[in-house]
PyMOL Python script that loads the backbone (N, CA, C, O; Angstrom):
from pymol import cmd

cmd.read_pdbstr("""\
ATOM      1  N   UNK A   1     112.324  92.085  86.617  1.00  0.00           N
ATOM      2  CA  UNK A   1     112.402  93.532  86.659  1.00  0.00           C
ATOM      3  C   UNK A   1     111.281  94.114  87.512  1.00  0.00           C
ATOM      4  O   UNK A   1     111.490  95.055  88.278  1.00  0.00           O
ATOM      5  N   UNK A   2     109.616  93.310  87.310  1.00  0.00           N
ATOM      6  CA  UNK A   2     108.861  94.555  88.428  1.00  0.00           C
ATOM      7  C   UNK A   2     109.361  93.902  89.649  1.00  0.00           C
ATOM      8  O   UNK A   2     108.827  94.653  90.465  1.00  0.00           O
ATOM      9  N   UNK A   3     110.115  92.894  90.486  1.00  0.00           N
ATOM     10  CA  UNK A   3     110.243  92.826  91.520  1.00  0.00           C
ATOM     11  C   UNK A   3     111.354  94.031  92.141  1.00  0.00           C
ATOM     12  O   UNK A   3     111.385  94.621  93.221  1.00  0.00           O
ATOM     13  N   UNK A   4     112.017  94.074  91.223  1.00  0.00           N
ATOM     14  CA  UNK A   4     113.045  95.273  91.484  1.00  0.00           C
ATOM     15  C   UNK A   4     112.231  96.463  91.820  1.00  0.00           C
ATOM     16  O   UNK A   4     112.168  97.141  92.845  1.00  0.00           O
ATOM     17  N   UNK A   5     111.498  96.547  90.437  1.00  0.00           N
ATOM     18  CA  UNK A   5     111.180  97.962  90.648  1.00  0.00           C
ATOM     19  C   UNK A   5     109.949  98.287  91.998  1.00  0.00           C
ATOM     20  O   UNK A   5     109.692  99.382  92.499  1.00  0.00           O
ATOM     21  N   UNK A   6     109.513  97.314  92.243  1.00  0.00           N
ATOM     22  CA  UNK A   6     108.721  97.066  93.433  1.00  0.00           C
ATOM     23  C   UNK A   6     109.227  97.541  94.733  1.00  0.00           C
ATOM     24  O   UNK A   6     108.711  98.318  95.536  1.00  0.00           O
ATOM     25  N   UNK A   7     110.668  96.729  94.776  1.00  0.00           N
ATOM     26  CA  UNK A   7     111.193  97.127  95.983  1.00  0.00           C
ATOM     27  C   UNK A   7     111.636  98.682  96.109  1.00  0.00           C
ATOM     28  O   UNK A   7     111.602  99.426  97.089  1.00  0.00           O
ATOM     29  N   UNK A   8     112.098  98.934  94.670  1.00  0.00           N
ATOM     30  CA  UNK A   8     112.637 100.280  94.518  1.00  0.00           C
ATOM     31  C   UNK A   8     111.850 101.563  94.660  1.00  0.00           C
ATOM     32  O   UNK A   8     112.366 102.669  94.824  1.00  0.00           O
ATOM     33  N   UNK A   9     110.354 101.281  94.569  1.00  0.00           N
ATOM     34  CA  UNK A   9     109.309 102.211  94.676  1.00  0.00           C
ATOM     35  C   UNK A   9     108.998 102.082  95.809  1.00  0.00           C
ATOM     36  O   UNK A   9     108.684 103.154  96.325  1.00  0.00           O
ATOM     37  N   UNK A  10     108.927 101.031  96.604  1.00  0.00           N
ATOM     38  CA  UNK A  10     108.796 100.725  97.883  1.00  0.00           C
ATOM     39  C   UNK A  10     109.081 101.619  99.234  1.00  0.00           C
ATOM     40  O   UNK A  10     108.440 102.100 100.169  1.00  0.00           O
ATOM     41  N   UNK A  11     110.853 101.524  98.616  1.00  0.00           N
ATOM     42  CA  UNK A  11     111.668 101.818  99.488  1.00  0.00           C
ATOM     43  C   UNK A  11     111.620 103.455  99.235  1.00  0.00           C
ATOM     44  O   UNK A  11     111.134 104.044 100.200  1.00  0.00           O
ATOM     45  N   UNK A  12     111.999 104.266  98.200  1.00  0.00           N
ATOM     46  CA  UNK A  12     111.371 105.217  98.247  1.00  0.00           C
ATOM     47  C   UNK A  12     110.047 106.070  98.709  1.00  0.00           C
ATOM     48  O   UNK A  12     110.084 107.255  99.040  1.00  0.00           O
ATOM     49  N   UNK A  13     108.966 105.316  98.673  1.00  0.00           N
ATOM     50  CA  UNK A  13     107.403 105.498  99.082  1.00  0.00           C
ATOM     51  C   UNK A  13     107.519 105.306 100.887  1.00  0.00           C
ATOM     52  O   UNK A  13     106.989 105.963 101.783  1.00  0.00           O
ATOM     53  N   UNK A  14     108.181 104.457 100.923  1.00  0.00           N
ATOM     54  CA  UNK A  14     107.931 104.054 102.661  1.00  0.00           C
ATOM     55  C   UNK A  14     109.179 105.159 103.665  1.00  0.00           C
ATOM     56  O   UNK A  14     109.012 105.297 104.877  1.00  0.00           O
ATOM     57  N   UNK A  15     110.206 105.755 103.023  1.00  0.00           N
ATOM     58  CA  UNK A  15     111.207 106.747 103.289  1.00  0.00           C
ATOM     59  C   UNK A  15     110.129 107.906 103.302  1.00  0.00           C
ATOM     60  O   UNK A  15     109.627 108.068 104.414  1.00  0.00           O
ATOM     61  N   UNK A  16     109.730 108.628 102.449  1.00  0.00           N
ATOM     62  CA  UNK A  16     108.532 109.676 102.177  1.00  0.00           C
ATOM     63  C   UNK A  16     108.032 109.442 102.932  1.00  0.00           C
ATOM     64  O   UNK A  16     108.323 109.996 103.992  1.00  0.00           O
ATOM     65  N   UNK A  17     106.691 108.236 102.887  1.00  0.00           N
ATOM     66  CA  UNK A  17     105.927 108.402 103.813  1.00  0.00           C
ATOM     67  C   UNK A  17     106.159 109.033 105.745  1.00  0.00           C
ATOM     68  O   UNK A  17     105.776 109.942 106.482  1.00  0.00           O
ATOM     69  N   UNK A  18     106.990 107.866 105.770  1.00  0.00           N
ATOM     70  CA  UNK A  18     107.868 107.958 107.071  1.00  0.00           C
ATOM     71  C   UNK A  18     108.101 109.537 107.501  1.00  0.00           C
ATOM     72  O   UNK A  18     107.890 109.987 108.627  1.00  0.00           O
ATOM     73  N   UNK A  19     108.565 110.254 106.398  1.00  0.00           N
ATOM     74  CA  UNK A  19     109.315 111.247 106.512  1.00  0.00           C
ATOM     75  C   UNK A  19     108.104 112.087 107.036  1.00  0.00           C
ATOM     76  O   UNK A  19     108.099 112.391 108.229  1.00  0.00           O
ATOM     77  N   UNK A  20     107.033 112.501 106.189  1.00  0.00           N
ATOM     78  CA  UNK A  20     105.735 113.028 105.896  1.00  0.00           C
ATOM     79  C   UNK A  20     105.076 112.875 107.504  1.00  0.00           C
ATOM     80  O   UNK A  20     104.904 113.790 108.309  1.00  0.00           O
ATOM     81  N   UNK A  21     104.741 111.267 107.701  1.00  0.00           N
ATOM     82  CA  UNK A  21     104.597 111.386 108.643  1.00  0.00           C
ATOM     83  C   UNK A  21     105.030 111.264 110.482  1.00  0.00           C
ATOM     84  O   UNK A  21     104.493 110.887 111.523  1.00  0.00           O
ATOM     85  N   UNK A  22     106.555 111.949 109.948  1.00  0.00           N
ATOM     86  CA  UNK A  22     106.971 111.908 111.280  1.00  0.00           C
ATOM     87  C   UNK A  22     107.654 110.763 112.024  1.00  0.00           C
ATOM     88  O   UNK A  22     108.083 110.810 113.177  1.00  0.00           O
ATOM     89  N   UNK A  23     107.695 109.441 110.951  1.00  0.00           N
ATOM     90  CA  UNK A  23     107.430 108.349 112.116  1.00  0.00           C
ATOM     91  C   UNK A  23     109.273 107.779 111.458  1.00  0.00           C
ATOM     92  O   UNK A  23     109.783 108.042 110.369  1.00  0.00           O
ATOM     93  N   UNK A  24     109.888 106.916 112.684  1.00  0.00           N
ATOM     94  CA  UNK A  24     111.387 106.718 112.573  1.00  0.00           C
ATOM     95  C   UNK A  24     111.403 105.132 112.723  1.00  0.00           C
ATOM     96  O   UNK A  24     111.314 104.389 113.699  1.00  0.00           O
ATOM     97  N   UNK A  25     111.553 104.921 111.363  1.00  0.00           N
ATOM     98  CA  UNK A  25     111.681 103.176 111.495  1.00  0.00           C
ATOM     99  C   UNK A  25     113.134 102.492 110.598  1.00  0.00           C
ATOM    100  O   UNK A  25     113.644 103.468 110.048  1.00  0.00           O
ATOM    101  N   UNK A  26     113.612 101.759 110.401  1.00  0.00           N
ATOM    102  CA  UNK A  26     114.402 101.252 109.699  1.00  0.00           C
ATOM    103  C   UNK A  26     114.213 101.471 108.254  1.00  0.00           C
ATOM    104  O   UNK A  26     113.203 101.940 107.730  1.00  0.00           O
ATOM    105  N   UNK A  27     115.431 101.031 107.590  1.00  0.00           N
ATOM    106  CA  UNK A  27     115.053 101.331 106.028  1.00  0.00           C
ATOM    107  C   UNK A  27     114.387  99.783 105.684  1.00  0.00           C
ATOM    108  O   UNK A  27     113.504  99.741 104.828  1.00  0.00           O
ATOM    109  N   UNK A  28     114.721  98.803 106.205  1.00  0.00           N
ATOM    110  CA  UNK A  28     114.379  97.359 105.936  1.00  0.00           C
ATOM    111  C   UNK A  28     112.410  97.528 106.257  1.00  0.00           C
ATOM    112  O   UNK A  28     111.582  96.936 105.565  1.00  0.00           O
ATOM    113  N   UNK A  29     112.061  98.430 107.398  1.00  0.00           N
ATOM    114  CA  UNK A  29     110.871  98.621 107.704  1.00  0.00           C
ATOM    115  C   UNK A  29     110.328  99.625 106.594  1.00  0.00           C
ATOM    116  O   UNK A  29     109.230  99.241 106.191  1.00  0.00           O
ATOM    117  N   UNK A  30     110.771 100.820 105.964  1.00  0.00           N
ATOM    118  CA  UNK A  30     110.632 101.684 105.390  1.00  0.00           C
ATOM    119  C   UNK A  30     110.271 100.760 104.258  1.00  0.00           C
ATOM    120  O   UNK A  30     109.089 100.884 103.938  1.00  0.00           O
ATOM    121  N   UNK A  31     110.926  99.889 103.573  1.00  0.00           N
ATOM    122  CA  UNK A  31     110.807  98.832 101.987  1.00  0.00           C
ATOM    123  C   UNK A  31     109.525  98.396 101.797  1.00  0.00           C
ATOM    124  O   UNK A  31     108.739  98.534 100.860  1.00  0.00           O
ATOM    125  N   UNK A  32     109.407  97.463 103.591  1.00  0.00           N
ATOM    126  CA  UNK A  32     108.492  96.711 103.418  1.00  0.00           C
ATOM    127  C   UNK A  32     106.724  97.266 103.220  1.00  0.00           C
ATOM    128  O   UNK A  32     105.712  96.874 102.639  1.00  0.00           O
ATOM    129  N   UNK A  33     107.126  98.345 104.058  1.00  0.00           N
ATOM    130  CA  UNK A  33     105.985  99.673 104.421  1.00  0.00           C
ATOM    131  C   UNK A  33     105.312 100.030 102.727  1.00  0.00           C
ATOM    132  O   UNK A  33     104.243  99.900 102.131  1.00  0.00           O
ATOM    133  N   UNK A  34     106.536 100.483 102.491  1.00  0.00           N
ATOM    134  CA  UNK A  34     106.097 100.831 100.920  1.00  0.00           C
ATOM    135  C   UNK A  34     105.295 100.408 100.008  1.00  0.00           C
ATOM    136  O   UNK A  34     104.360 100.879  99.362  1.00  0.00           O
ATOM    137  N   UNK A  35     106.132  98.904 100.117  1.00  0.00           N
ATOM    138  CA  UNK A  35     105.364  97.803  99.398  1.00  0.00           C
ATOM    139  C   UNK A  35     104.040  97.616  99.794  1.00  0.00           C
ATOM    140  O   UNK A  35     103.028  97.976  99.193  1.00  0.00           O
ATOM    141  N   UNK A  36     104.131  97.022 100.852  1.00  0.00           N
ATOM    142  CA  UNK A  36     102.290  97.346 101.550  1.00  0.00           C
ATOM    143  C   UNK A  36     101.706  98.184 101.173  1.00  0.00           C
ATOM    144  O   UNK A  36     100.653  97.880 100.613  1.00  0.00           O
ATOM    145  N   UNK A  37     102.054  99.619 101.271  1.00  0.00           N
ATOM    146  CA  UNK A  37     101.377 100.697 101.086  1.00  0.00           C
ATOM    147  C   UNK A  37     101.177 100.732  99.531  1.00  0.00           C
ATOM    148  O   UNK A  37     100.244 101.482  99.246  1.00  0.00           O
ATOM    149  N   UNK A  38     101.654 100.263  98.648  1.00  0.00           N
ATOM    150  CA  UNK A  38     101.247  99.818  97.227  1.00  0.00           C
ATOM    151  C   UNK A  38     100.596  99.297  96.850  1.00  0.00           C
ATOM    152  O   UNK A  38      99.963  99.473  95.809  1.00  0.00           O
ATOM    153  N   UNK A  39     100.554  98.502  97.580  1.00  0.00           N
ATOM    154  CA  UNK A  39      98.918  97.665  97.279  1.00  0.00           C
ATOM    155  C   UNK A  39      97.889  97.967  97.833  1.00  0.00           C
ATOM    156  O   UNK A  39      96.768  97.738  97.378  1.00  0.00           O
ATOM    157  N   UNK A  40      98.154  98.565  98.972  1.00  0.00           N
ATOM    158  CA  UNK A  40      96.927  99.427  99.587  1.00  0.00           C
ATOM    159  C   UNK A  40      96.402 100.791  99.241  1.00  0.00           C
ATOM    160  O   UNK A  40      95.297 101.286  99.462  1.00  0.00           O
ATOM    161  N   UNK A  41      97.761 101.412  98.479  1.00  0.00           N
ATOM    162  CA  UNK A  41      97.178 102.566  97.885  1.00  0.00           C
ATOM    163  C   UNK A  41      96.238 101.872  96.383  1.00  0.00           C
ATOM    164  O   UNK A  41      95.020 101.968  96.237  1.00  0.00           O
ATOM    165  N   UNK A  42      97.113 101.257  95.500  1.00  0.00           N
ATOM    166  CA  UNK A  42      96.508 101.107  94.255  1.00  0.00           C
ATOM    167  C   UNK A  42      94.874 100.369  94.429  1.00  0.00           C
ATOM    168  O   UNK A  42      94.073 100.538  93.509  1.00  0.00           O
ATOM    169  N   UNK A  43      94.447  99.516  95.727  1.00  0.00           N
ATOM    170  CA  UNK A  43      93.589  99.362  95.610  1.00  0.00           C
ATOM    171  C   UNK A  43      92.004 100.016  96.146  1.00  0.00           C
ATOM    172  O   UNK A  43      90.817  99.707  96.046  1.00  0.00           O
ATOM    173  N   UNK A  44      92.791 101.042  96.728  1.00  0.00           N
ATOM    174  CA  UNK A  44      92.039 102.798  96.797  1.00  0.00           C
ATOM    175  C   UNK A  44      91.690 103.424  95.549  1.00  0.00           C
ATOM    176  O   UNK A  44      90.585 103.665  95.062  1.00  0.00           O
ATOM    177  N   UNK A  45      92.973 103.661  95.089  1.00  0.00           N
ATOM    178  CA  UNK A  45      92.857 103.993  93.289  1.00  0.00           C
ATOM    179  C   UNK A  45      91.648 103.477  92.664  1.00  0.00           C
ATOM    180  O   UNK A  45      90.692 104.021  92.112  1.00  0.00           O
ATOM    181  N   UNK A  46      92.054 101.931  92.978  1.00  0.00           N
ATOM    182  CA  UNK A  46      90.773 101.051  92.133  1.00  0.00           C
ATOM    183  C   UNK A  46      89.095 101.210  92.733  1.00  0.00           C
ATOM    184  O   UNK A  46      88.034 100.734  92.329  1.00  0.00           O
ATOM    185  N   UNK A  47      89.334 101.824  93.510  1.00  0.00           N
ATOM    186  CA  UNK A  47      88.205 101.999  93.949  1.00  0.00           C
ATOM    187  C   UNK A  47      87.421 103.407  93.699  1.00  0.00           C
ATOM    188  O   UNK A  47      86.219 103.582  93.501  1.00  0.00           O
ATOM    189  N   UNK A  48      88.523 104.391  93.774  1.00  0.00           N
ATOM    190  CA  UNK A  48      88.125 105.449  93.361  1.00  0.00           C
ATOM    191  C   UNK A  48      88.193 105.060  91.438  1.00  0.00           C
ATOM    192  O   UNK A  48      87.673 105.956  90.772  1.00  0.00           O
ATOM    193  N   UNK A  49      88.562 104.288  90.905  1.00  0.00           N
ATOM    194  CA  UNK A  49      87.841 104.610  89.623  1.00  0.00           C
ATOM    195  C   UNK A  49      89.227 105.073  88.803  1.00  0.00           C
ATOM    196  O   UNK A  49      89.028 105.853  87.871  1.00  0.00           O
ATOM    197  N   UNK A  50      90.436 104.719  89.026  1.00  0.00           N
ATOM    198  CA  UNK A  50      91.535 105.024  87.974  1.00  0.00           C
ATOM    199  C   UNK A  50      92.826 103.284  88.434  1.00  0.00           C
ATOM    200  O   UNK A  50      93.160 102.451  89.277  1.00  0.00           O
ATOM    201  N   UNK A  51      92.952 103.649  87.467  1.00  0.00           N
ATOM    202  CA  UNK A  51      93.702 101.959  87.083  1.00  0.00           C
ATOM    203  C   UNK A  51      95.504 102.430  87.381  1.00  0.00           C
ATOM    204  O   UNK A  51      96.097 103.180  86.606  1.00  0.00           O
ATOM    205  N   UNK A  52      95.963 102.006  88.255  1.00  0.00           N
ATOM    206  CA  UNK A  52      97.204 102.433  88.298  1.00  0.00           C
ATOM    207  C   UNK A  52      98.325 102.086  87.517  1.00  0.00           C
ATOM    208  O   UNK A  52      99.238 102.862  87.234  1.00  0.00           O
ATOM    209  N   UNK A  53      98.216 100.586  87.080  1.00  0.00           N
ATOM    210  CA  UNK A  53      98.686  99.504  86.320  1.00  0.00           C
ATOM    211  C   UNK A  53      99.415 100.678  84.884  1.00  0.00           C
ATOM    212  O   UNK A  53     100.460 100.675  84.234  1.00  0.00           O
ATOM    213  N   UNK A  54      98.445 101.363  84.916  1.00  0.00           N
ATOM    214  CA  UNK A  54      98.554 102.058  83.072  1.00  0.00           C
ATOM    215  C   UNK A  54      99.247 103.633  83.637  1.00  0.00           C
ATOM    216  O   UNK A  54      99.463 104.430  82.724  1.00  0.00           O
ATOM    217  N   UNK A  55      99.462 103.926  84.521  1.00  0.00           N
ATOM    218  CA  UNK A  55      99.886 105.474  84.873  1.00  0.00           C
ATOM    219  C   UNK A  55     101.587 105.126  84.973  1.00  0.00           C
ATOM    220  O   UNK A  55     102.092 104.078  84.569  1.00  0.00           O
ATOM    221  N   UNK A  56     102.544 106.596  85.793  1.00  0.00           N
ATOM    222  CA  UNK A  56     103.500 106.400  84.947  1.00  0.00           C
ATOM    223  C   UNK A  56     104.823 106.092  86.331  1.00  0.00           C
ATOM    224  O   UNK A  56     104.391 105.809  87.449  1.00  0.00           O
ATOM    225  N   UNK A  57     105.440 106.127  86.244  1.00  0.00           N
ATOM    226  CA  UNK A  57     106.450 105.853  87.426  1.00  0.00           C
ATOM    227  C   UNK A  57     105.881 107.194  88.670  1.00  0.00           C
ATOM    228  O   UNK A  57     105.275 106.713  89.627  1.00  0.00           O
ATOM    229  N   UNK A  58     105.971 108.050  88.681  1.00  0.00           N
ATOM    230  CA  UNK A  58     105.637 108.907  88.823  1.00  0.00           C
ATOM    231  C   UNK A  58     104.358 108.921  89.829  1.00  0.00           C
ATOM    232  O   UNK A  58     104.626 109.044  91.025  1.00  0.00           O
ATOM    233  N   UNK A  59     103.183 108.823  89.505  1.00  0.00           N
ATOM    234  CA  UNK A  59     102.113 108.381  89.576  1.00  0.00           C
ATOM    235  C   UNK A  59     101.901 107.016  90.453  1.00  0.00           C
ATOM    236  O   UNK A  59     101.064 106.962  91.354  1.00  0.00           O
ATOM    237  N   UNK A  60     102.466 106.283  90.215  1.00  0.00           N
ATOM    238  CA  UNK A  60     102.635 104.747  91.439  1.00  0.00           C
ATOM    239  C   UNK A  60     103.583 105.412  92.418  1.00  0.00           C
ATOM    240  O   UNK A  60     103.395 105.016  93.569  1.00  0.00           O
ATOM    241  N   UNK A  61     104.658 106.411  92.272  1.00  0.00           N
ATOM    242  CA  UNK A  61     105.131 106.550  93.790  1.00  0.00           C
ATOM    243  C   UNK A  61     104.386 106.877  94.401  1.00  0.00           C
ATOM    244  O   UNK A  61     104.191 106.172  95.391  1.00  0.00           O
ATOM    245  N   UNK A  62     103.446 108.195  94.220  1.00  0.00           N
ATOM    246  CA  UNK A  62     102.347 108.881  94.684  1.00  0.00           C
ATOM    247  C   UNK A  62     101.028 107.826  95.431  1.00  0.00           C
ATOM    248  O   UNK A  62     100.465 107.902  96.523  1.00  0.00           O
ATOM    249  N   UNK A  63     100.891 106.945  94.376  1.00  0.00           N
ATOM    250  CA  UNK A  63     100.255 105.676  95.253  1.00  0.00           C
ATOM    251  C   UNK A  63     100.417 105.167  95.987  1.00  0.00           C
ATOM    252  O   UNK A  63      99.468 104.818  96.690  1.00  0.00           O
ATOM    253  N   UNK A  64     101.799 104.776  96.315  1.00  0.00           N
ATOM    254  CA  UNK A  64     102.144 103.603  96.984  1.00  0.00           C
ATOM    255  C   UNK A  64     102.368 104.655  98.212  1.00  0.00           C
ATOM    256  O   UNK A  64     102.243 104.128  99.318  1.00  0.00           O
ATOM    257  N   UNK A  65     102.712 106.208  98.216  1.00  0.00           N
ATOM    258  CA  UNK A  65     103.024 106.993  98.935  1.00  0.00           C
ATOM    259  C   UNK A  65     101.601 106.949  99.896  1.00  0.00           C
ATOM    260  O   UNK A  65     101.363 106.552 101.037  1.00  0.00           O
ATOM    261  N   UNK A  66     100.930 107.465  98.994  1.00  0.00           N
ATOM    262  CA  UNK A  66      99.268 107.575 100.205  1.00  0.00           C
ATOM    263  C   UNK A  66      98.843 105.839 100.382  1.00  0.00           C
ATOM    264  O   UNK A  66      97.943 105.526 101.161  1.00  0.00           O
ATOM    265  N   UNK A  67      99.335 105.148  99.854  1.00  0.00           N
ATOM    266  CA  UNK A  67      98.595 103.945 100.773  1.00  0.00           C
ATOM    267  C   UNK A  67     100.145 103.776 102.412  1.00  0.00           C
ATOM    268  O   UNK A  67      99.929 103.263 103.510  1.00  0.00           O
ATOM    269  N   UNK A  68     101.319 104.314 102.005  1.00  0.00           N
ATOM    270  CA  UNK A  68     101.888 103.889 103.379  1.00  0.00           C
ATOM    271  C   UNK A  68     101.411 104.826 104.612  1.00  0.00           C
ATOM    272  O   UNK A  68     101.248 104.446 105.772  1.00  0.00           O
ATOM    273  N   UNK A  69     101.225 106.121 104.113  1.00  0.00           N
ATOM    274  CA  UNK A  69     100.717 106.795 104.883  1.00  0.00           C
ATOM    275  C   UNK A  69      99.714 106.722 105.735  1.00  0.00           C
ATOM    276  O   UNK A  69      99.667 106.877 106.955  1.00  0.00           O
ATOM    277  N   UNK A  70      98.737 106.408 104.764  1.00  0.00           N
ATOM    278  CA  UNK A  70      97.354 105.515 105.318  1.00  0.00           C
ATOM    279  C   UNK A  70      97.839 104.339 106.617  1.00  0.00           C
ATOM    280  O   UNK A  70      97.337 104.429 107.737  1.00  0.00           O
ATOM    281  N   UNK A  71      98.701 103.435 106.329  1.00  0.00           N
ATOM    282  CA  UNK A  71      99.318 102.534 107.237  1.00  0.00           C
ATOM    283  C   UNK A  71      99.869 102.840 108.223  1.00  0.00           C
ATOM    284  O   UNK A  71      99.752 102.192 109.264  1.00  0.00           O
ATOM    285  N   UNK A  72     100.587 103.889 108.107  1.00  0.00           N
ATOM    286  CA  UNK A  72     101.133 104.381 109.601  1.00  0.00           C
ATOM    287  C   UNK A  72     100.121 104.902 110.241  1.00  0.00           C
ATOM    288  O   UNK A  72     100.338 104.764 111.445  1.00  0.00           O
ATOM    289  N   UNK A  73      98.985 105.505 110.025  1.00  0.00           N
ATOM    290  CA  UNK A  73      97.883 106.323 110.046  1.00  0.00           C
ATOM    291  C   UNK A  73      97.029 104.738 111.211  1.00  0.00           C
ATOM    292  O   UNK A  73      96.641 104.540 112.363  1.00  0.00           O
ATOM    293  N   UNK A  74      97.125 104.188 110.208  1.00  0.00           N
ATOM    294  CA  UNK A  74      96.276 102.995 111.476  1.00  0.00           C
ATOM    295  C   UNK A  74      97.377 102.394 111.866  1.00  0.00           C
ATOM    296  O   UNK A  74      97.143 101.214 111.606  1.00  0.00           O
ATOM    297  N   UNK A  75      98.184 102.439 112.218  1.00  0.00           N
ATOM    298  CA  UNK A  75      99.215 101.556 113.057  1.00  0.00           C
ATOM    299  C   UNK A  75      99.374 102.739 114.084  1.00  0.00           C
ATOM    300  O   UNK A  75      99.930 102.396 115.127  1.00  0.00           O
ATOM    301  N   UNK A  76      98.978 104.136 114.000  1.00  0.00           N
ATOM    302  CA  UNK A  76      99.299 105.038 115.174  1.00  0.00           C
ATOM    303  C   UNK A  76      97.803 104.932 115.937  1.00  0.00           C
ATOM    304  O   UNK A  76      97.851 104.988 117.166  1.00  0.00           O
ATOM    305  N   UNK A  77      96.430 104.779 115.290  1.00  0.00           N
ATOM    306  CA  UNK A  77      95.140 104.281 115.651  1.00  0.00           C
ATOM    307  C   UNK A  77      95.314 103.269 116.457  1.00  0.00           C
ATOM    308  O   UNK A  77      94.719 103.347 117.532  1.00  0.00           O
ATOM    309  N   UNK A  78      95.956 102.335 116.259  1.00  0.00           N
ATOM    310  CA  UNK A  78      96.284 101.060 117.216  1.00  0.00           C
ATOM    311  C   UNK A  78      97.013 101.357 118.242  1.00  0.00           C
ATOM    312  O   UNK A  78      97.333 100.482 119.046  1.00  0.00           O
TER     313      UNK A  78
END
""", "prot")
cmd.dss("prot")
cmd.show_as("cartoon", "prot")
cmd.util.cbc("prot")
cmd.orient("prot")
């Protein structure tokens, strides 16, 4: 089940992001984006000092949302 829901937050988070910032990629790119951006957001989180693990669906899209963002953010830097 979290692999599902992984992809499923993913793919949602990396659509948003995308959207947010402008940028036009596949939905297969959009999934993977997400996912990345999930682990890159939550380990921002962890750094700023809140545990994502324990927050609510809700709350991890929002994560996984600002870590893809962040990613397109340095992939447009590059």
């Amino acid at each position: 089940m979290g692999f599902l829901y992984s992809i499923l937050i993913g793919g949602v988070a990396g659509y948003i992001a995308s959207r947010i910032m402008e940028s036009h990629h596949s939905a297969l790119f959009n999934i993977i984006l997400g996912i990345v951006g999930g682990f890159v957001g939550g380990f921002i989180a962890r750094r700023l000092g809140n545990d994502p693990d324990n927050d609510g669906l809700f709350m991890n899209l929002l994560i996984a949302v600002g870590g893809a963002i962040v990613l397109i953010f340095i992939g447009r830097l590059l």
